[in-house]
N, C-alpha and C positions, 0 to 999 in steps of 0.2 A: 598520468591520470587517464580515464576510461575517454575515449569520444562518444557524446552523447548526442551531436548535431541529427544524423537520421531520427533516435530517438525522438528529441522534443518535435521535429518536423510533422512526425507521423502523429502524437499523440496531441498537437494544439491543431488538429483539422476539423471540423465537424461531427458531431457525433449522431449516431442514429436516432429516430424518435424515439421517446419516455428516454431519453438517454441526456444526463447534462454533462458538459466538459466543465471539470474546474477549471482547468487553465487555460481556458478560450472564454466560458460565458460570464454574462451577471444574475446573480440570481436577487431582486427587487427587493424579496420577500426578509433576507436574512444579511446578504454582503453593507454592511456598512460603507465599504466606497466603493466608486465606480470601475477602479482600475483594481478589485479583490481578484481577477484571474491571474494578472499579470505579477499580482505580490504571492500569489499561491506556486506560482511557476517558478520564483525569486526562490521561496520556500521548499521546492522541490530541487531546486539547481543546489542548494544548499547540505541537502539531504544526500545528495549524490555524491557528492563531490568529497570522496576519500575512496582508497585503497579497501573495497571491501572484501572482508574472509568471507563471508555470507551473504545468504539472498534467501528473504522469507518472502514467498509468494502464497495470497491469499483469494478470492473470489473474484470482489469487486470493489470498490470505494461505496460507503457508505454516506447515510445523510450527516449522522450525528460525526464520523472522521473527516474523510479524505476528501468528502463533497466540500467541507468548508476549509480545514486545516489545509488540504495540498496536498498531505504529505499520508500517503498509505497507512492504517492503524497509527493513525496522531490524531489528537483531540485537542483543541482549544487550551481545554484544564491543563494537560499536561504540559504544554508549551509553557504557560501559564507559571508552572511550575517549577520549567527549566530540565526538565526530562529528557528533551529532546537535543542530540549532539549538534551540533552547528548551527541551531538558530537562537536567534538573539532574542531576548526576552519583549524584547520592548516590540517587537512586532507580533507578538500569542496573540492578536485579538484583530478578528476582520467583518465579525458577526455585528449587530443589533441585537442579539438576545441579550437579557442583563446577567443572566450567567453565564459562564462561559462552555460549551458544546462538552459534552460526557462522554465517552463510548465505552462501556465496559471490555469491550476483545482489545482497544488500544491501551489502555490500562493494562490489561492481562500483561501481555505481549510485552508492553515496555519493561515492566517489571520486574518480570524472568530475565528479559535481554541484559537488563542491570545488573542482577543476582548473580550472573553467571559469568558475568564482567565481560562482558560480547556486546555493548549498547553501542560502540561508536564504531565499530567494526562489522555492521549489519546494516545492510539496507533491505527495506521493505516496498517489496510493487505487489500488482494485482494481475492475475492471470486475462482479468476484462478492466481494462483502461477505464472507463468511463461508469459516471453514478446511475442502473439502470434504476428507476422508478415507475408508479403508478400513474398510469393519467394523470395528470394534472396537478399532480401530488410531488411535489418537490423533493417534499421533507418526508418519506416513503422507499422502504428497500425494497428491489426485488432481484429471484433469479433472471439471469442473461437469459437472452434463447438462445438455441443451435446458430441462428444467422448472427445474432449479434456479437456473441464468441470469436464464432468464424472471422469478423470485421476485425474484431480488437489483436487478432492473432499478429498482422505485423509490427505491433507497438510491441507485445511481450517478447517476439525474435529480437529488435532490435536493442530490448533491456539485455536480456541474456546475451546478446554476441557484445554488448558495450561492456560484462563484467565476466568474462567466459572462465575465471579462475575460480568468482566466489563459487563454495559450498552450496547447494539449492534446498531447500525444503520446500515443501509444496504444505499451508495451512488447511486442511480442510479437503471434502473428494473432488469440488469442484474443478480447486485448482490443480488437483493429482489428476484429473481426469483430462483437463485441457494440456496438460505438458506431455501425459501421454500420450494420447491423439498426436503430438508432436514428434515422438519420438525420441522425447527429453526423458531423461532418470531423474527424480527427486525424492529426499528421504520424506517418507510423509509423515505428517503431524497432524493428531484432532484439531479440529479449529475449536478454541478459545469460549465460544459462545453455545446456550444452550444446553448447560453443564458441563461444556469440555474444557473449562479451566485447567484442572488437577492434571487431568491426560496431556493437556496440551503441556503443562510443566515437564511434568515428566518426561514425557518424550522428546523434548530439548535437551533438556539435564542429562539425558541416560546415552543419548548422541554424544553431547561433550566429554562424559564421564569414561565411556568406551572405548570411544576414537571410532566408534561407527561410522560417523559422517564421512559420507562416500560421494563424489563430487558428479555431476553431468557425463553421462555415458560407462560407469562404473567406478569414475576416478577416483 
């Protein structure tokens, strides 16, 4: 199995301002308990922990995902639901909302992963670690800047040298843009939201269907 100790090291440190760690902070406003970082990091150790053929990398953690769920494009619902490979049902819920947290791109994304029979052989990170937000505004997405990219860069090296076999895609230009800056190859995909469902289907499907998918550095 992957060693993932540098990982966790680097990404439960402190995150920049307008920036919240799920797996370091409490956020007051929505975590139903006290210790919701340390069960979202339970939640992520979980997630990791297989032999993966693939690596979907996307933007950033969201408010309605990965800020509450843990776990990159997972939402409460679908946990909920038992969508998600290796976590256990009875822990879907860490929120105080009475419904349980929607995101439509995690939806997407699962969905397809299912379809395609590639759900438990895929893991999902973020090219920027952490949830950036609004002043003051929790529950609020926004673009990383150039600096805060910059910061998150040693979390995503040490994802990719923990899983150096799987497959990479890059979701979205953000995250095509920050691997390339890197000098990473990733097959890129629309990101999922904003109309790019359909594109984003496809362009998995047409990967799997080809044998296209071409790994980190040409492979």
């Amino acid at each position: 199995m992957p060693s993932l100790s540098r990982f966790y090291r680097l990404l439960t440190q402190p995150a920049p301002p307008r920036c919240f760690n799920p797996w370091l902070q409490h956020d007051p406003g929505t975590d139903a308990h006290r210790d919701a970082a340390a069960r979202r990091l339970v939640r992520l150790e979980r997630h990791l922990d297989c032999e993966a053929r693939f690596l979907l990398v996307g933007e950033a953690p969201g408010y309605q995902g990965a800020k509450v769920s843990g776990i990159p494009f997972t939402s409460e619902r679908l946990m909920g639901e038992g969508s998600i490979p290796r976590i256990k049902l009875e822990d879907a819920r860490l929120s105080t909302r009475p419904r349980p947290w929607s995101e439509p791109s995690a939806t997407i994304v699962w969905k397809t992963l299912h379809e395609l029979g590639i759900a438990a052989e895929t893991i999902l990170w973020n090219a920027y670690p952490w949830h950036p937000h609004k002043a003051g505004e929790l529950h609020s997405n926004r673009t990383p800047t150039p600096g805060e990219r910059e910061s998150g860069r040693p979390v995503l090296l040490a994802m990719l040298e923990a899983f150096p076999d799987a497959r990479l895609f890059a979701i979205g230009r953000q995250a095509e843009h920050t691997l390339g800056a890197m000098g990473i190859a990733a097959n890129p995909l629309r990101h999922p939201s904003m109309g790019g469902a359909t594109a984003f289907r496809s362009g998995l499907r047409a990967a799997m269907q080809l044998g296209s998918i071409r790994g980190r550095n040409g492979r």
